[in-house]
N, C-alpha and C positions, 0 to 999 in steps of 0.2 A: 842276805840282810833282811831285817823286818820290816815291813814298814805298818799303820795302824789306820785300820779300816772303820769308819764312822761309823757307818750303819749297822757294820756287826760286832761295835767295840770288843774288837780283839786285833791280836796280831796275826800280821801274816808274815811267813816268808816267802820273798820275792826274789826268783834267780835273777843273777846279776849276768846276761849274755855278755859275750866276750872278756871273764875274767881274767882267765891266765894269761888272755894277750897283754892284759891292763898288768898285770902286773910285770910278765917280763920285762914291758915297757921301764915302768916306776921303778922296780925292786929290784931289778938286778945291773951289774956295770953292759953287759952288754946291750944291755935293751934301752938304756940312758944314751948310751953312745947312738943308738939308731932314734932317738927322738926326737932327736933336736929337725930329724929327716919328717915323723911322724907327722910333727904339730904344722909342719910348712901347707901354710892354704892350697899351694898346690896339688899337693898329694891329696886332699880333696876333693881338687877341680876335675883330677884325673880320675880319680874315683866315678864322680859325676858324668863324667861322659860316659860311662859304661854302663850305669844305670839308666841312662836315657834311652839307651839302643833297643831295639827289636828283641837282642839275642839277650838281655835280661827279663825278661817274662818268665823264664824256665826257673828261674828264682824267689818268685810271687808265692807258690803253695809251700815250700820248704818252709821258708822264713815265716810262713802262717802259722803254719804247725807247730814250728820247734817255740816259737815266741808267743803261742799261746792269743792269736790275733782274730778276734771275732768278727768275718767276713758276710754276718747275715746281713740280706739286704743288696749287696752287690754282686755284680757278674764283673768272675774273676777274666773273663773273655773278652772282657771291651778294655781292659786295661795295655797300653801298647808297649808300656815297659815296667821295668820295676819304680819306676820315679811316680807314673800316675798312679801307682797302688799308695804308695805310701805318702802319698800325699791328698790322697781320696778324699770326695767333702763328704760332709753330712751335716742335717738337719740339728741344731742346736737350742732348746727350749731351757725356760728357768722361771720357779716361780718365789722368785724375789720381790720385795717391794720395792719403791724407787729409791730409798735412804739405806738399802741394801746390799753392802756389796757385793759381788757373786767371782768366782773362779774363773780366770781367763784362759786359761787350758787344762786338760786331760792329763794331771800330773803329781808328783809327790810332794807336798808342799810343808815349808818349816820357816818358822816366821824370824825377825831380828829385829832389837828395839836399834833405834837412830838415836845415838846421845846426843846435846843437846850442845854439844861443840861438832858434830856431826861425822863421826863415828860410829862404825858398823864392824862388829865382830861377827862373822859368820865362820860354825863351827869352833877351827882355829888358826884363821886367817884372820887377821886385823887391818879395817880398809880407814882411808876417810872415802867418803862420800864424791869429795871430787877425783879422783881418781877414780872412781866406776864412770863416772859421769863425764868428765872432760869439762873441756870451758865451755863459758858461752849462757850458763843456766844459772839461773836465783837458786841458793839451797837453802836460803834461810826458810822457806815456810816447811822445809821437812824437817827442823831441826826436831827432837822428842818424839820423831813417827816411827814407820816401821818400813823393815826392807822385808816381804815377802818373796820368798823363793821357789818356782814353781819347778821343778827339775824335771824333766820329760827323756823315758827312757825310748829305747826304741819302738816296743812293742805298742806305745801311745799315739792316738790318735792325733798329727803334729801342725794342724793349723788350730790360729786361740783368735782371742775377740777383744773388745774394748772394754772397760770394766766400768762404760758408765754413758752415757749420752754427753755431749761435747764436742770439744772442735781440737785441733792439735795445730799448737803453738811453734814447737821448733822441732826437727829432726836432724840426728847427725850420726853419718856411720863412722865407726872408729875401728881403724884396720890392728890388726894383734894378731895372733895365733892363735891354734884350737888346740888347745887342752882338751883330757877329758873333763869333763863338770860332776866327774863323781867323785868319793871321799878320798882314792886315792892319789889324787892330783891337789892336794888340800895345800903342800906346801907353795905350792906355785902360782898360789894369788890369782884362780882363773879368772875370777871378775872384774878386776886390771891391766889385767895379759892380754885375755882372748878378744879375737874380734867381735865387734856388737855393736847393736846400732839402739839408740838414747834417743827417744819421744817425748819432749815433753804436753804433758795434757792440760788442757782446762776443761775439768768435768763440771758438770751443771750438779750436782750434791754431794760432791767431796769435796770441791776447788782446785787444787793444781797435784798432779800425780806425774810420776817419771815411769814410765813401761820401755823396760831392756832389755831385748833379746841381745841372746851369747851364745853365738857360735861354738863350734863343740867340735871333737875331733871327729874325723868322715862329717862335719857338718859343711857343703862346700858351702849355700847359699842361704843366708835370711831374707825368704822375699815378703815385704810389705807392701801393701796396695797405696794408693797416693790417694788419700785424703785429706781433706780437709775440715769438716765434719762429720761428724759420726754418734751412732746410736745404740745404747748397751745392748750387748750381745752380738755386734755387725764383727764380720771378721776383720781383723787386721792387716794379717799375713800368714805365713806357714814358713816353716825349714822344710829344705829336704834331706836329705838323708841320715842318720845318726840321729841318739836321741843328744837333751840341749835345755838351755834354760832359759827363764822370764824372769826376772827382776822386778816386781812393783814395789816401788817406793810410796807411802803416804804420809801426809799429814797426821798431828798428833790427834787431830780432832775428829781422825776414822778409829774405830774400834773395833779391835781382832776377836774374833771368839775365842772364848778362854780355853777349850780343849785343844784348840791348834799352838796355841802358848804354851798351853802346860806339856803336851807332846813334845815340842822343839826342847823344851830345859829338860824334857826326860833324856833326848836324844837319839828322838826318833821324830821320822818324815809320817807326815799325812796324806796318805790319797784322794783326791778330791775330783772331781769332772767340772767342764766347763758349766758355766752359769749353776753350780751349787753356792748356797751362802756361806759366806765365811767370817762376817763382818759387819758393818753397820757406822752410821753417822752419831758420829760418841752425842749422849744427851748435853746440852746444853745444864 
């Protein structure tokens, strides 16, 4: 698939790892018949334990190699499983100003307007708003905003950050299934299926934001730190394993960059890193 690189306005192609599993999955009757086994969080959880172990290490350099994952900087020797690798920190910088918004992870991102009865078509799935969301939250101040979509494949670096200085209002995790979160799980409405946990924020130069991590399939765990204030750019949380996605919901009164707009209606994803700009507090 292509997806479109800013800095060297061009396309690239980006191998899609584990295709043909994704599809036998999707596209064929037998692979339908073992999904319904697939998407069970379980089979994650179990997953999960394997990469925790000792005896996943010997997995660390393959999965470097083949996925194309840029390991300067770290010693691949101190890592005790395949789980600290891939959930590795690093140091995170951005030179945004404060009315700026910047990227909350290392990922491919395609943006969606919020109608103003509070509908969201992403792709060709058609949501309302509460249904990603669950009860519990005001939506009237997203009515005319935008659902930003950060999709994080594997080979991505998979802890993200706050998109703004602020305190966080409510949290709730909503139990579902892992889907995958790529295009070809489109008919299966992942963003109301899959398991995911709903922030709502009050940021100090946008006002009220919704940040939604969605579990993925091999996604067993969203882990988020417990906060209760916070500082643009401070991390939030990470997944482990499998790549996964971020939902930022805003207000109408933040303003998308127009190349990431025009890219989504072309139909194609943006690649973006955390704390790049992408956005801005719409002029008065």
């Amino acid at each position: 698939m292509k997806i479109w690189q800013r800095g060297t306005d061009r396309y690239v192609e980006e191998p899609e790892y584990g295709a043909a599993a994704l599809r036998f999955l999707y596209e064929t009757i037998p692979g339908r018949m073992l999904l319904r086994i697939a998407v069970d969080p379980r089979v994650s959880q179990w997953r999960a334990k394997y990469q925790k172990s000792p005896r996943s290490r010997k997995d660390i350099l393959p999965f470097a190699e083949r996925c194309g994952v840029d390991l300067t900087g770290y010693d691949v020797s101190q890592f005790a499983c395949f789980n600290d690798f891939f959930t590795r920190k690093r140091e995170n910088r951005t030179d945004a100003k404060e009315e700026e918004l910047i990227s909350v992870a290392d990922s491919r991102l395609s943006v969606w307007p919020v109608s103003e009865d509070l509908v969201l078509t992403i792709k060709h799935s058609r949501y309302t708003l509460r249904e990603v969301v669950g009860g519990g939250v005001d939506l009237e101040p997203f009515a005319g905003g935008h659902c930003l979509v950060f999709r994080l494949a594997v080979q991505d670096y998979h802890r993200y950050v706050f998109p703004d200085a602020g305190r966080v209002v409510s949290s709730v995790k909503i139990p579902g299934e892992l889907h995958t979160v790529r295009a070809i799980s489109e008919q299966y409405r992942v963003y109301a299926r899959n398991s995911r946990v709903c922030t709502l924020l009050e940021t100090e130069h946008f006002g009220p934001m919704l940040q939604i991590e969605v579990g993925a399939m091999l996604v067993g765990a969203i882990r988020n730190h417990k906060v209760t204030g916070f500082q643009r750019l401070q991390e939030k949380g990470y997944f482990e394993y499998g790549g996964s996605t971020i939902l930022l919901i805003v207000p109408k009164s933040v303003q998308i960059d127009e190349d990431l707009l025009e890219q989504t209606r072309l139909g194609f994803e943006t690649q973006v890193r955390v704390g790049e700009i992408i956005g801005g507090k719409r002029p008065c």
